[in-house]
N, CA, C and O atoms as a GROMACS GRO file, in nm:
protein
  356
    1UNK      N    1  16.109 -27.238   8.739
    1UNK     CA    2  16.008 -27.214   8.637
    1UNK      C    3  16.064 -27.117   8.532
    1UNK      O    4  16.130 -27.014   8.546
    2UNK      N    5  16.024 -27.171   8.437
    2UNK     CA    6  16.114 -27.130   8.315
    2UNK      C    7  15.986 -26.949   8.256
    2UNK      O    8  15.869 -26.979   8.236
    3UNK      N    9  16.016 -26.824   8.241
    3UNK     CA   10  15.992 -26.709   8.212
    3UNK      C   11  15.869 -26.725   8.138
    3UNK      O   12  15.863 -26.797   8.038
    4UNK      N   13  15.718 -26.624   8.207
    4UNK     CA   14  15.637 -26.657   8.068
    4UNK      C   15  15.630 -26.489   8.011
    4UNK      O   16  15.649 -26.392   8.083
    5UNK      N   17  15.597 -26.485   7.861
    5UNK     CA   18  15.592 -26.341   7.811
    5UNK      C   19  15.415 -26.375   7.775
    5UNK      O   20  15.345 -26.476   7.786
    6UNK      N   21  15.387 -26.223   7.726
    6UNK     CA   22  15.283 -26.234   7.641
    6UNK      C   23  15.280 -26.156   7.522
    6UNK      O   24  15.307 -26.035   7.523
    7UNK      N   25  15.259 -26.198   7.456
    7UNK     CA   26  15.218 -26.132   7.297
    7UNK      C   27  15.117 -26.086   7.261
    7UNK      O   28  15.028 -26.169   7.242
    8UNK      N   29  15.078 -25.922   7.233
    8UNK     CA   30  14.958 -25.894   7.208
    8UNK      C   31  14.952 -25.773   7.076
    8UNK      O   32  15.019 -25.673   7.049
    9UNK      N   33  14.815 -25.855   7.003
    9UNK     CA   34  14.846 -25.754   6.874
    9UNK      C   35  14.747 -25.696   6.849
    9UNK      O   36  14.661 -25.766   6.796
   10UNK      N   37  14.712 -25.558   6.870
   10UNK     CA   38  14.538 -25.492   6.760
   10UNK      C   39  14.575 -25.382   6.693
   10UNK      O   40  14.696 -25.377   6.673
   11UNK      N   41  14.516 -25.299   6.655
   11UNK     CA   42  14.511 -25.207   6.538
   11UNK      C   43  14.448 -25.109   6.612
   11UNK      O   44  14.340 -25.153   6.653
   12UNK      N   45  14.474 -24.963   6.657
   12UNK     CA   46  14.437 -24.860   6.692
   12UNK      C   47  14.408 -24.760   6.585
   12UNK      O   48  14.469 -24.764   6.478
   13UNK      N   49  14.300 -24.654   6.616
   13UNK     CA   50  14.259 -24.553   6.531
   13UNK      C   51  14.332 -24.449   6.497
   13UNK      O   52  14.334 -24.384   6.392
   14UNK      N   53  14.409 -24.434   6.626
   14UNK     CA   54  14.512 -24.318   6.612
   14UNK      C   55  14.620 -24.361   6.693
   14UNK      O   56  14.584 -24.409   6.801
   15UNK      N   57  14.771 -24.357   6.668
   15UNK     CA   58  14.858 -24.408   6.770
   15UNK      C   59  14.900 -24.365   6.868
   15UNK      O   60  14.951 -24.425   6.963
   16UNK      N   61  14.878 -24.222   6.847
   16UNK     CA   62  14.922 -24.090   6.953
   16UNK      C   63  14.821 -24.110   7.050
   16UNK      O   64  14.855 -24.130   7.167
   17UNK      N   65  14.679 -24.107   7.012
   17UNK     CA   66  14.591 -24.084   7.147
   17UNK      C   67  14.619 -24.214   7.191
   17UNK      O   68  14.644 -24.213   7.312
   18UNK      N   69  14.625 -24.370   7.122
   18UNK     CA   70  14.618 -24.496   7.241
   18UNK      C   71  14.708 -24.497   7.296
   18UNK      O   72  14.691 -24.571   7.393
   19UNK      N   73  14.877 -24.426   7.293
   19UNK     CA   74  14.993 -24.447   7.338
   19UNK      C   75  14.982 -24.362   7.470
   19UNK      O   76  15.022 -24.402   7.580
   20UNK      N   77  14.912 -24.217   7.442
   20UNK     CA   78  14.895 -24.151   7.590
   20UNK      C   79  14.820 -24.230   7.706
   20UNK      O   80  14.858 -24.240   7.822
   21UNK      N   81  14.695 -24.289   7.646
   21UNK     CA   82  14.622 -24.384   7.773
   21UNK      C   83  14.721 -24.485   7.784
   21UNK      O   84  14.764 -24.502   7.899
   22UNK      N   85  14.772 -24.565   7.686
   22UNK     CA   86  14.873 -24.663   7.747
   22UNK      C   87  14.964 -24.633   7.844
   22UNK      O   88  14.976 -24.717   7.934
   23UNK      N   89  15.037 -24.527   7.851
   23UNK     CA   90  15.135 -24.471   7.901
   23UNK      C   91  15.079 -24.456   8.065
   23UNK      O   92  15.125 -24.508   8.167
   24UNK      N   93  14.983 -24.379   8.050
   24UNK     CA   94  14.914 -24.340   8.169
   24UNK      C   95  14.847 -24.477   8.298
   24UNK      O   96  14.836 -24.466   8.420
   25UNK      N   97  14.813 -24.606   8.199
   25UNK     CA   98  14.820 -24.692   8.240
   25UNK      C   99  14.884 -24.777   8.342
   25UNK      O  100  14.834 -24.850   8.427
   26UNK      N  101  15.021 -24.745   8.309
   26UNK     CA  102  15.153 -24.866   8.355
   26UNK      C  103  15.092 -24.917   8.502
   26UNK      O  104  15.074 -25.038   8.518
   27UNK      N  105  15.063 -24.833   8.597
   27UNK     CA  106  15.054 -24.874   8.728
   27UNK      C  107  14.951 -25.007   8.722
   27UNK      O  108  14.983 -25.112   8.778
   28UNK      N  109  14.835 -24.992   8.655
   28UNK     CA  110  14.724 -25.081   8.658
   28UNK      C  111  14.819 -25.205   8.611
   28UNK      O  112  14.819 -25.307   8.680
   29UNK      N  113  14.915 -25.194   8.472
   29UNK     CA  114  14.949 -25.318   8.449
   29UNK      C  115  15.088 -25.376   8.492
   29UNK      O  116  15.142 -25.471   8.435
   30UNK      N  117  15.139 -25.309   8.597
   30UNK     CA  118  15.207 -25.385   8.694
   30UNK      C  119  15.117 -25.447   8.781
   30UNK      O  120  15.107 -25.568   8.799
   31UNK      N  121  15.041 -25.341   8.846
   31UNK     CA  122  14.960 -25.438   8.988
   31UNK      C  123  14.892 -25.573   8.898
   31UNK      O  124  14.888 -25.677   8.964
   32UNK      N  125  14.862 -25.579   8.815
   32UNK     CA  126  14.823 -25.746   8.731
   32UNK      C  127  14.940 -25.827   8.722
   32UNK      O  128  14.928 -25.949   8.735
   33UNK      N  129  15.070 -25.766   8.699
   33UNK     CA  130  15.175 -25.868   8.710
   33UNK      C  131  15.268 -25.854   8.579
   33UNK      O  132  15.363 -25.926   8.548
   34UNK      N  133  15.221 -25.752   8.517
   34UNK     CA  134  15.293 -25.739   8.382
   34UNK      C  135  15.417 -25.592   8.391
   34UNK      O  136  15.414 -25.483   8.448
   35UNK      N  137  15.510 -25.659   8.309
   35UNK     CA  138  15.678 -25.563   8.308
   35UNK      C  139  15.617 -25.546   8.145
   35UNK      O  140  15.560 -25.629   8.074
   36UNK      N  141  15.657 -25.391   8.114
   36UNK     CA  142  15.597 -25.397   7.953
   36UNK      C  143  15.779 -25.376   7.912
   36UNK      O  144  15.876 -25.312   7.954
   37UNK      N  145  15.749 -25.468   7.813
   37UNK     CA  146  15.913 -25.524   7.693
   37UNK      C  147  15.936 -25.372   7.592
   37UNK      O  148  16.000 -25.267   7.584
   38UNK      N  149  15.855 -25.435   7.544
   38UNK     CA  150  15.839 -25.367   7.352
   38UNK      C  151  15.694 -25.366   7.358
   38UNK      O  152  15.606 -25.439   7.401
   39UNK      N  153  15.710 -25.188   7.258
   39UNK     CA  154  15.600 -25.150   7.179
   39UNK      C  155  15.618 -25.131   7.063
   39UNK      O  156  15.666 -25.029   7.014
   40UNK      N  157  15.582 -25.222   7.009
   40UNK     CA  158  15.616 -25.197   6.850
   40UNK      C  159  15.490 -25.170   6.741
   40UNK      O  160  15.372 -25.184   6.776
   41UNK      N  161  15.522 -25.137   6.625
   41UNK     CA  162  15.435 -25.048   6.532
   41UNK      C  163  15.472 -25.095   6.372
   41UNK      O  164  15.579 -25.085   6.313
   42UNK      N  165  15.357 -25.144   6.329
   42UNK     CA  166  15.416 -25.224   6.194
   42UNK      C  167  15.465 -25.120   6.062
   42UNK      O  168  15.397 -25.021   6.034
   43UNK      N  169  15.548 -25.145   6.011
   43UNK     CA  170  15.599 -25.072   5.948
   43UNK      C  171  15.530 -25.030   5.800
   43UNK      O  172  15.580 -24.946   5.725
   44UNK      N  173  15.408 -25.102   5.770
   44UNK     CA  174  15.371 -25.011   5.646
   44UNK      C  175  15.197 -24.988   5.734
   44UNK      O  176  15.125 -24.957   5.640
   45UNK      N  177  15.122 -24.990   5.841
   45UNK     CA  178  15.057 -24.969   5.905
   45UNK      C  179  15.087 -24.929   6.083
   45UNK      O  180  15.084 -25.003   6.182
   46UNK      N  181  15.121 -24.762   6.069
   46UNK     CA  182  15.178 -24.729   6.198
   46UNK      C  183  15.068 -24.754   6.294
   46UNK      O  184  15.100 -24.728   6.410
   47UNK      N  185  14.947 -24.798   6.276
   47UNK     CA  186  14.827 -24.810   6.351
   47UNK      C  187  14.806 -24.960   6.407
   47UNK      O  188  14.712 -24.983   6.483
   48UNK      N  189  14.897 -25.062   6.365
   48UNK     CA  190  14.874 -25.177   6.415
   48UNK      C  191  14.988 -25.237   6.520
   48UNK      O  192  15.096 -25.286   6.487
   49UNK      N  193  14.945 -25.225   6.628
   49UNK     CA  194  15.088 -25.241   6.723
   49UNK      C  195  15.072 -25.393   6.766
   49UNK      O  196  14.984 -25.479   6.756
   50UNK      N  197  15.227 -25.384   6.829
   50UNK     CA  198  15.241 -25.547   6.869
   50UNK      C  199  15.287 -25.478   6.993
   50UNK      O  200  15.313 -25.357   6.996
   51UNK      N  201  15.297 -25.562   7.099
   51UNK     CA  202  15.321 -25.543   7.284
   51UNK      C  203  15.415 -25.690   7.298
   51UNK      O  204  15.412 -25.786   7.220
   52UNK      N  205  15.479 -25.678   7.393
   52UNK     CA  206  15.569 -25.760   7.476
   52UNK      C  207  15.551 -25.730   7.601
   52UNK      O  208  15.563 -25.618   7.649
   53UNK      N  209  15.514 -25.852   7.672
   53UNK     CA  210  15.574 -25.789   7.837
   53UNK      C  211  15.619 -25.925   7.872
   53UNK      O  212  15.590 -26.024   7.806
   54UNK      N  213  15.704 -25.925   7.997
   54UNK     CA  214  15.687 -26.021   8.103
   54UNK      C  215  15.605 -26.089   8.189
   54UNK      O  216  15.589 -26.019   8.289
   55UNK      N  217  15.570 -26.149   8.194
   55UNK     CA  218  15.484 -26.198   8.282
   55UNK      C  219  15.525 -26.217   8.418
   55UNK      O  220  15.639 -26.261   8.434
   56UNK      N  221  15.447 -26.188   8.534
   56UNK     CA  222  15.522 -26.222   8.664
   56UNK      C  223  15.456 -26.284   8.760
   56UNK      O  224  15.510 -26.328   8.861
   57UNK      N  225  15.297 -26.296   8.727
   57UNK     CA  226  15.216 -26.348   8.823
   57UNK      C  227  15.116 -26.436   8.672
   57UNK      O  228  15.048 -26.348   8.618
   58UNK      N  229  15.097 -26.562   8.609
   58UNK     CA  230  15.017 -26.566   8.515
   58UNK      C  231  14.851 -26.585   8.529
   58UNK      O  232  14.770 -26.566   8.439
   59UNK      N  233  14.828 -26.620   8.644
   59UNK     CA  234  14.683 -26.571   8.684
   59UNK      C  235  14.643 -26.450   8.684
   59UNK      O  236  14.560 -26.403   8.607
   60UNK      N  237  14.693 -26.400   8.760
   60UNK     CA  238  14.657 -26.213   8.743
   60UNK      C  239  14.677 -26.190   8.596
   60UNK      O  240  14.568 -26.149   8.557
   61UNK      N  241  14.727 -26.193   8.534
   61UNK     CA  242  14.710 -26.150   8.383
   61UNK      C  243  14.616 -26.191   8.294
   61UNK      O  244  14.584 -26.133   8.190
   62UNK      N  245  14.555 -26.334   8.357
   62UNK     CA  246  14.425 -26.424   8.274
   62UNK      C  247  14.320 -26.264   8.330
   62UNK      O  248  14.243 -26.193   8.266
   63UNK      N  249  14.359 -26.261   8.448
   63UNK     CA  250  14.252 -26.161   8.538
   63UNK      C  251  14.223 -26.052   8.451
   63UNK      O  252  14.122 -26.006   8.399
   64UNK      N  253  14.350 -26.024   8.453
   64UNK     CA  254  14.369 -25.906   8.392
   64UNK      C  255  14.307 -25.883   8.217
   64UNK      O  256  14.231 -25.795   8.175
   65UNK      N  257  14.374 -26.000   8.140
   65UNK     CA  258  14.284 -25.990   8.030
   65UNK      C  259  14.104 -26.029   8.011
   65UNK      O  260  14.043 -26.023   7.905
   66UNK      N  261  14.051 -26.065   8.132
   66UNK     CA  262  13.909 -26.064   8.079
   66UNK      C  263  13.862 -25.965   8.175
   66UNK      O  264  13.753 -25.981   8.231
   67UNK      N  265  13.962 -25.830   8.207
   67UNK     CA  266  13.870 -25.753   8.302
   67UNK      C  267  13.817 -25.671   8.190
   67UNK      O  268  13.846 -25.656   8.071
   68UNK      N  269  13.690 -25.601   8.310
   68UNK     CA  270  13.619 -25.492   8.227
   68UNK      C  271  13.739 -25.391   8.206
   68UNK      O  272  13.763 -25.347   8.093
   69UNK      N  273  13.844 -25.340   8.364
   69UNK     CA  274  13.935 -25.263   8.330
   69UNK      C  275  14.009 -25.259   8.189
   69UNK      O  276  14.017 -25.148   8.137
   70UNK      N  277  14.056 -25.352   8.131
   70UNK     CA  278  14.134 -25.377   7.987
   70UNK      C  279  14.007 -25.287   7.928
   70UNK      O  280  13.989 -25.166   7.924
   71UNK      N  281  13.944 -25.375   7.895
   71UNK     CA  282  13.823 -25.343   7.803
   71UNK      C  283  13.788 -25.202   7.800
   71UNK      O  284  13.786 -25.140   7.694
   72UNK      N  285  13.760 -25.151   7.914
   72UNK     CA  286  13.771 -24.988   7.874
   72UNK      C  287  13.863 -24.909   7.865
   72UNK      O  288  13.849 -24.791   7.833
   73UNK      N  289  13.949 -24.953   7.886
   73UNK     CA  290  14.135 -24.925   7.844
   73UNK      C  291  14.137 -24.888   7.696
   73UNK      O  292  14.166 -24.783   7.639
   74UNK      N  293  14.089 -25.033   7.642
   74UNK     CA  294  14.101 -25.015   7.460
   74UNK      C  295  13.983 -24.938   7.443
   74UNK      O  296  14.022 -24.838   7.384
   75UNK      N  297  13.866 -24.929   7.461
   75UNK     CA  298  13.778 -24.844   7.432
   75UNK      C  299  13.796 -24.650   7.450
   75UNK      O  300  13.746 -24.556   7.388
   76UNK      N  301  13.854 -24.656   7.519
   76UNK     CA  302  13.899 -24.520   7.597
   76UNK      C  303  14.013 -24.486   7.471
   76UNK      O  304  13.992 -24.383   7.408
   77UNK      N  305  14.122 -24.561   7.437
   77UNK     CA  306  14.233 -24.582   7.395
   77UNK      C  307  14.223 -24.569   7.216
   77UNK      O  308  14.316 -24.532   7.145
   78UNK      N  309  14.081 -24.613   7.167
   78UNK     CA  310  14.060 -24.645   7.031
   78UNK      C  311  14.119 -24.780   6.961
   78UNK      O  312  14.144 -24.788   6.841
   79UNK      N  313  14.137 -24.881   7.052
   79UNK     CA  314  14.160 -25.025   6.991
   79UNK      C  315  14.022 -25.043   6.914
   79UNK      O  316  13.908 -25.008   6.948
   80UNK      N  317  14.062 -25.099   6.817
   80UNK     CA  318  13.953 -25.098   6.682
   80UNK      C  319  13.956 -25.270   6.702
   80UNK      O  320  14.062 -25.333   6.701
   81UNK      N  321  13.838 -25.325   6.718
   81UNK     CA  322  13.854 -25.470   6.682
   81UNK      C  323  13.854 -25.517   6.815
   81UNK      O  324  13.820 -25.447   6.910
   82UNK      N  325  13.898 -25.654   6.825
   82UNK     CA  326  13.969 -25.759   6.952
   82UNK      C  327  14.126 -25.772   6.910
   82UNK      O  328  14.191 -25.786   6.806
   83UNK      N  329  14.147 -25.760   7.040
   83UNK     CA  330  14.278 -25.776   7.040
   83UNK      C  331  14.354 -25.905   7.062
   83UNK      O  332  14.329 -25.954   7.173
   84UNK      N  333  14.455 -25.986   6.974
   84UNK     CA  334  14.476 -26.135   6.996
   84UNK      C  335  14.610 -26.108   7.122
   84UNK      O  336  14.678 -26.012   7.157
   85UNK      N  337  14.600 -26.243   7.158
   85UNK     CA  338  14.702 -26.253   7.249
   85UNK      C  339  14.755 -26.389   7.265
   85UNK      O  340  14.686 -26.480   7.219
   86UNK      N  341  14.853 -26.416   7.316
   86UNK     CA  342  14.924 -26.513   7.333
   86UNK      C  343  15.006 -26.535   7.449
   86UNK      O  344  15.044 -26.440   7.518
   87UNK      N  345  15.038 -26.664   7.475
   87UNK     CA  346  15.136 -26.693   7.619
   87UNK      C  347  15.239 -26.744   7.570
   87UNK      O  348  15.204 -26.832   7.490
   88UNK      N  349  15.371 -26.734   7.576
   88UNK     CA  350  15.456 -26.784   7.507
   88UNK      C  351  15.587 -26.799   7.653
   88UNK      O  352  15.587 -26.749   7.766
   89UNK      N  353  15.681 -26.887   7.588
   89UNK     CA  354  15.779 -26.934   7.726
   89UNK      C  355  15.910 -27.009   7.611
   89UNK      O  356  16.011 -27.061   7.658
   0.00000   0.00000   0.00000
């Protein structure tokens, strides 16, 4: 089976405070199945990030994106909006 990633993009309020909850995170988003790649930060809006990870389990990550956990992740975090995502291979 050929590698799946995921692609995920939103716009935070502040980058410093969502990067500390992200950071603080990691454990939750391994046990879902995710290796985080790249964090990246657009270059004329330092507030709109893009994510990379690996994928390693792709059910647990469907899981994972419609949990309440995510959801108060970005809320906690200051994700402004919905966040898009993608499965890519």
């Amino acid at each position: 089976m050929s590698k799946v990633y995921l692609f995920m993009k939103f716009d935070v309020a502040d980058f410093a405070k969502w990067k500390a909850v992200y950071d603080d995170h990691i454990p939750i988003r391994q046990q879902f199945g995710l290796k985080d790649l790249y964090v990246l930060r657009n270059i004329e809006n330092q507030n709109s990030v893009t994510l990379f990870f690996e994928v390693e389990d792709l059910e647990k990550v469907k899981l994972f994106l419609a949990s309440d956990e995510l959801r108060n992740k970005e809320k906690e975090s200051g994700v402004m909006g919905k966040s898009t995502f993608e499965f890519l291979k």
